[in-house]
N, C-alpha and C positions, 0 to 999 in steps of 0.2 A: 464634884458633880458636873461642874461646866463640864471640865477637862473630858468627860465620858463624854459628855454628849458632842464633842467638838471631836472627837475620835470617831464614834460613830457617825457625825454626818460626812466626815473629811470619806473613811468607807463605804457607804453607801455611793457619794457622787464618782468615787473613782469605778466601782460596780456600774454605776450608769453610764459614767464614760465610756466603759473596755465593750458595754450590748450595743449601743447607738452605732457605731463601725459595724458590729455583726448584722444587725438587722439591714443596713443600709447595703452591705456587702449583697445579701441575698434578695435586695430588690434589683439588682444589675444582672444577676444572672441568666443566661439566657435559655428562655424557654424550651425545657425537653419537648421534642419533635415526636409528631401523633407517632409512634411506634406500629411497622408492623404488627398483625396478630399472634398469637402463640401458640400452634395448635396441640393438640393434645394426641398421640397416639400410644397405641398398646402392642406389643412384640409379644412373640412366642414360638413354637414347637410346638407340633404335632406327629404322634411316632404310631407304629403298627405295637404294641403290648407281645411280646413273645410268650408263648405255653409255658416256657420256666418259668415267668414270672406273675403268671397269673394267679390273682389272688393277692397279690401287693400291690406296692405302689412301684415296683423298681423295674427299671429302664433297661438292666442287663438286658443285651440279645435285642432290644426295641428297634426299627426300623422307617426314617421318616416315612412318612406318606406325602407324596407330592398331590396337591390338588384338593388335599381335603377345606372342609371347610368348617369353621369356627363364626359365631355371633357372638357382637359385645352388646351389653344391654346394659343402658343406666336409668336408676331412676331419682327421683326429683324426692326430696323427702318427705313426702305424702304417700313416698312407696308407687307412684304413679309411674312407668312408663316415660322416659323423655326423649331418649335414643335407641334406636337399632338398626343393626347394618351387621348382614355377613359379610365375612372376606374367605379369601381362598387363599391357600397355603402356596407357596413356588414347587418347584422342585426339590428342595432339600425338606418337605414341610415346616418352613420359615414362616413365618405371618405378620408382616409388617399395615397396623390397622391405623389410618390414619382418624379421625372422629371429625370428619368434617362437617357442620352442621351443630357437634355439638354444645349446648348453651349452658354453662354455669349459671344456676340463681343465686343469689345471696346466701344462701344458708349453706355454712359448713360442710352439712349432709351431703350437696348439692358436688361436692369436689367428686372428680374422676374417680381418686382413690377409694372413696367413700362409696359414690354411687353406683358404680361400673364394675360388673364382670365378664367373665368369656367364657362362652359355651359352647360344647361340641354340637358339630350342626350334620355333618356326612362325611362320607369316605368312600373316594371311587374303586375301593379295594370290593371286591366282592367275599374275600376269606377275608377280611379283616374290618370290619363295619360293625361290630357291637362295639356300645358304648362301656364305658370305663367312670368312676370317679375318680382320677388318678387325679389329684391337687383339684379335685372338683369341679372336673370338668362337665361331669354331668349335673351336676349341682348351681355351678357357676363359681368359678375359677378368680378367688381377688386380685387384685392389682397391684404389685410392690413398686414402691419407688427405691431405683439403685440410682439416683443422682447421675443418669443419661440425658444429656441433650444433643440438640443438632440445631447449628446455627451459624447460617450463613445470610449474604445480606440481603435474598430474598425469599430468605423461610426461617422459621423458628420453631422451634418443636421441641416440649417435653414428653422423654420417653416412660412407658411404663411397662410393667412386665408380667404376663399372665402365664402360667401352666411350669413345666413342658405338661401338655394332654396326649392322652393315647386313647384309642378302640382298641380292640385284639379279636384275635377270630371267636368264630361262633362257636366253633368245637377246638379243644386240647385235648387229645388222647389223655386217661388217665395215668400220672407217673407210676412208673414202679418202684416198688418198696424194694 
C-alpha cells in the first residue's frame, strides 16, 4: 500500500515538474501586436441571361453587363437591417464588394455568411433589365466561403462569393418547335 502511494506521489510531482516550464514558458512570450482589421468583402458576376436560356438558371450564351449594379444587405439576428451598400459591376460585370462599415455582433447569426446577401439592383442595358432569380438574385443571393483571402501587410480581407446574377431581356421571341 505504501509502495502505491509512493508511486503515485513520485507521478504526480514529476506531472508538476514537466507544467511549471510550460506555464512559465508562456508568461515570456511576447505579446501579439494589435493586428490590422480584417475586412470582409463579397465577389461576383453579373451577366445579360440569353433567350435560349430563359427560363433556367444556365449561363449558355449569357453576356457580362458592365456597370450593372448589385446591393449587399446584412442583417443582425433580430432580422434588423445592419448594412447596405450598392456597388457597380467593372467592365467585365465583376463586382468586387468591399463591406466597409460592416460590424459583427456576437451572435453567430451575426457572421457575413449568415447574415449577408446580394441583390440585383439595375442594369444600364435597356434590352436587358428584367430581373432574374438565377442563384437568387432577386430574392437575395447567399454567400459561399471557398477559403479566398487577400493579404498583405496593409490590408487583410476575407473573400466571399455571391451569384453569378443575371437580368435578361424584356422580350424572347417564342422558340420554335
Amino acid at each position: 500500500m505504501a509502495s502505491c502511494q509512493l508511486i503515485l506521489l513520485t507521478i504526480s510531482m514529476l506531472l508538476v515538474s514537466f507544467a511549471i516550464p510550460m506555464i512559465t514558458a508562456y508568461e515570456h512570450a511576447p505579446a501579439k501586436p494589435a493586428g490590422k482589421p480584417i475586412d470582409a468583402v463579397v465577389e461576383g458576376l453579373v451577366y445579360c441571361q440569353s433567350c435560349d436560356s430563359y427560363g433556367s438558371w444556365s449561363f449558355t450564351g449569357a453576356k457580362a453587363i458592365a456597370k450593372a449594379k448589385v446591393s449587399v444587405i446584412c442583417k443582425d439576428y433580430r432580422r434588423r437591417v445592419s448594412f447596405y451598400k450598392a456597388f457597380e459591376a467593372d467592365e467585365n460585370g465583376y463586382f468586387y464588394a468591399e463591406l466597409k462599415g460592416f460590424k459583427m455582433g456576437h451572435s453567430f447569426l451575426d457572421h457575413p455568411l449568415h447574415s449577408c446577401k446580394v441583390k440585383l439592383v439595375s442594369s444600364p442595358l435597356e434590352n436587358c433589365s428584367t430581373f432574374t432569380n438565377v442563384n437568387d438574385g432577386l430574392n437575395g443571393a447567399p454567400l459561399r466561403y471557398e477559403d479566398k483571402t487577400i493579404v498583405r501587410p496593409d490590408y487583410e480581407a476575407v473573400i466571399y462569393t455571391a451569384g453569378p446574377l443575371a437580368f435578361r431581356p424584356a422580350y424572347c421571341p417564342p422558340k420554335a418547335n
